[in-house]
Residue, then its C-alpha position, 0 to 999 in steps of 0.5 A: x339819163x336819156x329819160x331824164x333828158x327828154x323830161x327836162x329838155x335836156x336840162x337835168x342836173x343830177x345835183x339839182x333839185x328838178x322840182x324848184x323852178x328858176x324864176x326871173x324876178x323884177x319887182x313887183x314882177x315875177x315871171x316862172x318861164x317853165x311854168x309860163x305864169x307872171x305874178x304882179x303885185x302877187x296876181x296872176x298875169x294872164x298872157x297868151x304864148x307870145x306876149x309870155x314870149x315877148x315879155x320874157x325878152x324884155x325882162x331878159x333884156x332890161x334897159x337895152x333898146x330893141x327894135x321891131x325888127x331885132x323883137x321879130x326875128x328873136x321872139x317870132x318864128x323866122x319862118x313866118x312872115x310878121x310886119x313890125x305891126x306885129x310887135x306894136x300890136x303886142x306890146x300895146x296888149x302888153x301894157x293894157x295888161x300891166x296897167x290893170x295891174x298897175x304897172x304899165x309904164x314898163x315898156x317905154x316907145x323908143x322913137x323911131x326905133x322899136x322899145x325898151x323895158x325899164x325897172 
């Protein structure tokens, strides 16, 4: 069972299946976070490690507003000093990506406050 802990982060379940892969899924997005791929409109999202990290928050947290700051101290490491520039500079690269797939009013600017993801 060790062996197994350590293959699959200790997320093995004897009566599950390791190969299928759990996805998250809003349309026309589908995003396999143990394979790190994003799929729009059935192409391939090509993302560097932290816009996959920072999508996968705002798909794990559609329609709830999130500042700069909350963005930063969830997706960033808390041990590296980031301004919230950091996360503007990623969410703008973000939308120039969804919007050459066609998708690239997702992420709307809250005022004042920071983003959210809307379906």
């Amino acid at each position: 069972m060790i062996l197994t802990d350590l293959i699959f982060g200790g997320r093995f379940n004897q009566n599950s299946n390791p190969l299928v892969m759990s996805s998250i899924t809003m349309d026309p997005i589908v995003m396999t976070p143990e394979s790190r791929l994003v799929r729009v409109h059935d192409k391939n999202l090509p993302l560097r490690n932290k816009e996959f990290d920072l999508f996968q928050y705002f798909l794990e947290h559609v329609g709830v507003v999130l500042t700069r700051t909350r963005l930063l101290e969830d997706v960033w490491d808390r041990n590296i000093f980031c301004s919230t520039n950091t996360v503007d500079v990623h969410v703008s690269t973000l939308r120039r990506k969804l919007k050459a797939l066609k998708c690239g009013n997702l992420i709307k600017t809250v005022h004042c406050v920071g983003y959210v993801m809307t379906p």
